[in-house]
C-alpha positions in Angstrom: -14.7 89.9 -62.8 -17.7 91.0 -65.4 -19.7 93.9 -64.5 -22.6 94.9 -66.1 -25.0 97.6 -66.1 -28.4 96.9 -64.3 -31.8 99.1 -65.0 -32.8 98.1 -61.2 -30.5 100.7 -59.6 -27.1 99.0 -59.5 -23.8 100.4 -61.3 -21.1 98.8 -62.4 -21.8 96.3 -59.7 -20.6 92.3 -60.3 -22.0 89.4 -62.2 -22.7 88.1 -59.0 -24.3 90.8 -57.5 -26.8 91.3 -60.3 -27.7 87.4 -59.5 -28.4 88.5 -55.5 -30.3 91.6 -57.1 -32.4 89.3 -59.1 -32.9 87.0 -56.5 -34.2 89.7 -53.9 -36.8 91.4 -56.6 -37.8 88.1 -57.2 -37.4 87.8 -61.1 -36.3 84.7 -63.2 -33.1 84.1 -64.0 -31.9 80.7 -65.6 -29.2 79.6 -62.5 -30.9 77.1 -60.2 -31.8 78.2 -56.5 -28.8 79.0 -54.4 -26.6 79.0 -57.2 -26.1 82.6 -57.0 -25.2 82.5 -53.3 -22.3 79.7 -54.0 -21.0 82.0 -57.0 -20.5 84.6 -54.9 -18.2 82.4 -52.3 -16.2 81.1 -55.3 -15.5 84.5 -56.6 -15.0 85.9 -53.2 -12.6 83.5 -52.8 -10.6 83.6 -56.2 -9.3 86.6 -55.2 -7.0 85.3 -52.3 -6.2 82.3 -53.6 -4.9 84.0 -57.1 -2.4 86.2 -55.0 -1.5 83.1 -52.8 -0.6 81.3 -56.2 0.8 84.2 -57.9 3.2 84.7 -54.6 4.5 80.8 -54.5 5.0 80.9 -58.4 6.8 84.2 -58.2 8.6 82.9 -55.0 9.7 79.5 -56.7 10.8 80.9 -60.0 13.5 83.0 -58.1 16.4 80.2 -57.8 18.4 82.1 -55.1 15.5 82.3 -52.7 14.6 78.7 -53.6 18.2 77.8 -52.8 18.1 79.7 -49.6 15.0 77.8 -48.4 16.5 74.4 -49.5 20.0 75.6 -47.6 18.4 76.8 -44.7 16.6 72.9 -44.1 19.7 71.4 -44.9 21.4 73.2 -42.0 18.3 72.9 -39.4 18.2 68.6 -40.3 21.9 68.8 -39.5 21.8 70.3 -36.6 18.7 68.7 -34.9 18.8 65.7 -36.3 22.6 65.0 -37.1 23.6 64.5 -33.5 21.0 61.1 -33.5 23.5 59.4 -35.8 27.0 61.1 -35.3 27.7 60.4 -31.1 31.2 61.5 -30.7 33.3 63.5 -27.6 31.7 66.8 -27.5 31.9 67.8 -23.7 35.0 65.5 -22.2 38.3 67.2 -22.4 40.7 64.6 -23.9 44.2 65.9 -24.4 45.6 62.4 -26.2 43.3 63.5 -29.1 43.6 67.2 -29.5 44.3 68.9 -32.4 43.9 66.0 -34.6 43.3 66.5 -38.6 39.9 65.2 -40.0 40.1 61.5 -40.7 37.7 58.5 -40.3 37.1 58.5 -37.0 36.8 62.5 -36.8 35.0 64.0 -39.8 36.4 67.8 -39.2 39.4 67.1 -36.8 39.4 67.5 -33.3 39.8 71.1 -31.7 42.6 71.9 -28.7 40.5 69.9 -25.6 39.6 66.9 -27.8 36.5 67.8 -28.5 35.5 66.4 -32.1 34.4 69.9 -34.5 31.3 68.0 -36.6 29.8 67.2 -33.0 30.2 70.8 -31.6 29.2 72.6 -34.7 26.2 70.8 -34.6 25.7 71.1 -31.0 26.6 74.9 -31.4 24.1 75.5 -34.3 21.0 74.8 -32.2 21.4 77.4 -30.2 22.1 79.7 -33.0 19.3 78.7 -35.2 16.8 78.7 -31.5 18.0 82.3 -30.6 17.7 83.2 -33.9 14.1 82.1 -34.7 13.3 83.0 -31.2 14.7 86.6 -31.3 12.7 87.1 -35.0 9.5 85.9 -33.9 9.9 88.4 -30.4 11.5 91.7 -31.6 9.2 91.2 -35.1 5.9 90.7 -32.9 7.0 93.6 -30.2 7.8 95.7 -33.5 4.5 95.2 -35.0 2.5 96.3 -32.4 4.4 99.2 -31.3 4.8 100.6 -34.9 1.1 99.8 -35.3 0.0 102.1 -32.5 2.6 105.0 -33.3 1.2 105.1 -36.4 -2.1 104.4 -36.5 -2.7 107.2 -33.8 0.0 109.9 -34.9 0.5 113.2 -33.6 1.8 113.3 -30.1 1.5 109.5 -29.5 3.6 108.8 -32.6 6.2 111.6 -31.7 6.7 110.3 -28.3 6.8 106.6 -29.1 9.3 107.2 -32.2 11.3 109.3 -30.0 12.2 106.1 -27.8 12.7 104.4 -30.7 15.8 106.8 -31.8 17.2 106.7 -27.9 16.9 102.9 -28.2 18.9 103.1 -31.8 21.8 105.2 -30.3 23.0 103.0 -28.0 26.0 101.1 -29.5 24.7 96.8 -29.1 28.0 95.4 -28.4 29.1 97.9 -25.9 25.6 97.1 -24.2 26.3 93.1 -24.3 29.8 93.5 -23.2 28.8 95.3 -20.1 26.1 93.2 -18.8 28.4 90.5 -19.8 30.5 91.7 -16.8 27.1 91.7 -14.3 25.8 88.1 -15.1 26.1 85.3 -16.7 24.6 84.3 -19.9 22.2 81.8 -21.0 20.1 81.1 -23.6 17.0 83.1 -22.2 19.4 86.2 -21.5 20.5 86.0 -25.0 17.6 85.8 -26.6 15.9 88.5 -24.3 18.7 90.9 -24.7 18.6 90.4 -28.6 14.8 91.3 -29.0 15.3 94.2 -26.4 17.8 95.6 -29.3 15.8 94.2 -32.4 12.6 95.3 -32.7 13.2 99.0 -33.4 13.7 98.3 -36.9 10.9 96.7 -37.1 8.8 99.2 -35.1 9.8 101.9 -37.7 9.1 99.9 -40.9 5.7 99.2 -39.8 5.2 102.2 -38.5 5.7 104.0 -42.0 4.0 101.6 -43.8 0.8 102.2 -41.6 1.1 105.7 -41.9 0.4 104.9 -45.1 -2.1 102.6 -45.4 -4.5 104.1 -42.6 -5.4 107.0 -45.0 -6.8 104.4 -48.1 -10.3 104.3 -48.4 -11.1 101.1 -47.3 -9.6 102.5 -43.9 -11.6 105.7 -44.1 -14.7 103.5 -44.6 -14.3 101.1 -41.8 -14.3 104.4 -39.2 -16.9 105.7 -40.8 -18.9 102.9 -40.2 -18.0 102.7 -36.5 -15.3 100.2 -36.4 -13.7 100.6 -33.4 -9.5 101.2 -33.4 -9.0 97.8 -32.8 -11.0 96.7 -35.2 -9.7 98.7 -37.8 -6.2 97.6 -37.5 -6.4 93.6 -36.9 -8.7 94.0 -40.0 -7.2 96.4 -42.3 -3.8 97.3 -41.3 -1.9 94.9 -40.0 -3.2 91.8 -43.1 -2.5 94.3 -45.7 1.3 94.8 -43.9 1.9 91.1 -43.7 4.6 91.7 -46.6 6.9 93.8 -45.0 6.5 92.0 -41.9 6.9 88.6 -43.3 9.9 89.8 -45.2 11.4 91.6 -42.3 10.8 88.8 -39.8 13.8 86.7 -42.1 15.8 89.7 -42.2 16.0 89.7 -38.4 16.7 86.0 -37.6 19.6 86.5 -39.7 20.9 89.5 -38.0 20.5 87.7 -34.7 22.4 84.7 -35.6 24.9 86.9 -37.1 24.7 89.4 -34.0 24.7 86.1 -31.7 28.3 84.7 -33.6 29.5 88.4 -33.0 28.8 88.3 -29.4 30.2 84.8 -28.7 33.8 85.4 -30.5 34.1 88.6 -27.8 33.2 86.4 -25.0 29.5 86.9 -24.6 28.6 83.3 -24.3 27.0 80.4 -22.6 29.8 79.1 -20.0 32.1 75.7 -21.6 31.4 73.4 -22.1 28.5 74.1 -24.2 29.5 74.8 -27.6 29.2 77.9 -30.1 29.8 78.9 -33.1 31.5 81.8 -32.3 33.0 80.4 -29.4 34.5 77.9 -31.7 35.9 81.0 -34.2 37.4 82.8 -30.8 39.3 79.5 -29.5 40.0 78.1 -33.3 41.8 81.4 -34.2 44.9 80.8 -32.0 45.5 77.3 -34.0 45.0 79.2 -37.3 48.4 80.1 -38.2 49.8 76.7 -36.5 48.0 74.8 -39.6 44.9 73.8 -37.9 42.3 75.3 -40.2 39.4 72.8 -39.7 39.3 74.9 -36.0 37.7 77.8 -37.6 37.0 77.5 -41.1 33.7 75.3 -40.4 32.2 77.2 -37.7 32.8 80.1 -39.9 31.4 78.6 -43.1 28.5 77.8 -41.0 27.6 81.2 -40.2 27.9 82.9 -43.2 26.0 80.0 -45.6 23.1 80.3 -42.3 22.7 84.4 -42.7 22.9 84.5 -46.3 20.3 81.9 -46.5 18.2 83.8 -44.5 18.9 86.9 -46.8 18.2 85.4 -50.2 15.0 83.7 -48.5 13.9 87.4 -47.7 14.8 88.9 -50.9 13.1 86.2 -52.3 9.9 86.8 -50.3 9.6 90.4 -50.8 10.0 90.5 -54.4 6.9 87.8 -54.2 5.1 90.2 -52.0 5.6 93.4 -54.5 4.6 91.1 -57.3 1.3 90.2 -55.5 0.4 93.5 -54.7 1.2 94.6 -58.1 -1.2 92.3 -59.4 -3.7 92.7 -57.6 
């Protein structure tokens, strides 16, 4: 943006702002009434929507993250909208067609009770991709605000709250899982509330140090100065200028719960048969393994890992877009 040097009092201020300065001493200038106001907006404006572009440019010119993104919607369409069109056994035991290689009539084979693979591991992958987006939006939320306040307010607040943080850290997940695996039984809420419970610390200190950080700029300093109330200061301020690492961390953590979900499924942790998993599907498939039946565990598990490392690459993908922006701007 131009600056220029004004005899009226104003420094090094913008184009624009020598047009409202004009307009308020009431001297000529040559742009028509109003136009000075509406070149303001625009330029106000440019801004955010150059660092918008600059992020989807820098975002789409990475090919893994793009491939991610693309791999990622393949799966989800499968998933939610594969089981419309592909109707086969997925909940009635049928001995008289276990263990059958894939063929025609069963895409990926049939697993020891009959039930057809394609049909469970799409069945299975709903769950997984709902606990996962579910536990990423929760523990990343949760994580925000409570790394917000630690930092924000420091001192004693912020050596309290970070010290629940580390207690939370310490205790060993699976170990966790497995016991109150033995109390109740699971479902899909239980899941996706034991996941968060376990989740957001990371998430808490990342934002946490990143505040920290950002609440001694000037901009901040200004804002208190000028009364803005604590609140204020950090929906304004803080928080928008930490969408980066949130946005980037967010990914990061569906994957780990889809991967952490798989983990807890193959030891046992799961919704009751006969509603299908993915890692349910790796624990059973894994006796057939060395019997020849391969198509038992090798899609479940091909599943998984393409899911999380979609995820990943989507994340790397986002934060090198993010570090461009603010590089640029």
């Amino acid at each position: 943006m131009p600056s220029l040097t004004h005899g009226y009092g104003c420094e090094q201020v913008s184009l624009s702002g020598c047009y409202l300065v004009l307009e308020s001493i009431g001297l000529p200038d040559t742009m028509p009434a109003g136009a000075s106001r509406r070149v303001t907006d625009e330029l106000a404006d440019e801004p955010e929507l150059s660092a918008a572009r600059a992020l989807l440019r820098t975002f789409l010119e990475d090919l893994p993250a793009v491939a991610g993104l693309v791999a990622i919607a393949l799966i989800v369409g499968a998933c939610f909208i594969g089981p419309l069109f592909y109707r086969t056994n997925q909940v009635t035991v049928n001995l008289v067609i276990a263990n059958q290689a894939p063929s025609a009539a069963h895409m990926l084979g049939t697993d020891g009770n009959g039930y057809d693979i394609l049909g469970r591991l799409m069945a299975g992958g709903q769950i997984s991709i709902e606990v996962g987006f579910a536990v990423g939006l929760v523990s990343t939320a949760v994580g925000v605000i409570y790394g917000t306040i630690a930092g924000y307010f420091g001192r004693a607040v912020d050596a309290v709250m970070m010290r629940f943080i580390d207690i939370g850290l310490s205790i060993p997940t699976v170990f966790l899982f497995i016991f109150v695996s033995r109390l109740v039984t699971p479902s899909v809420w239980l899941l996706i509330a034991l996941l968060s419970g376990m989740s957001w610390l990371v998430p808490a200190r990342l934002v946490r140090g990143d505040i920290l950080t950002l609440k001694v700029r000037e901009y901040v300093q200004a804002a208190r100065g000028l009364g803005a109330r604590p609140w204020q200061v950090i929906v304004r301020h803080l928080v928008p200028n930490s969408v980066g690492i949130i946005v980037v961390n967010a990914t990061f953590q569906i994957a780990n719960a889809i991967l952490m979900l798989a983990v807890l499924q193959f030891l046992g942790f799961s919704i009751p048969p006969p509603t299908p998993s993915w890692g349910t599907m790796l624990s059973t498939g894994i006796n057939y393994l060395f019997d020849g039946y391969w198509w038992q565990v090798y899609p479940a598990l091909v599943a998984i890992v393409l899911l999380v490392l979609a995820f990943n690459l989507v994340g790397d993908g986002l934060r090198d877009a993010f570090e461009v922006r603010l590089q640029r701007r």
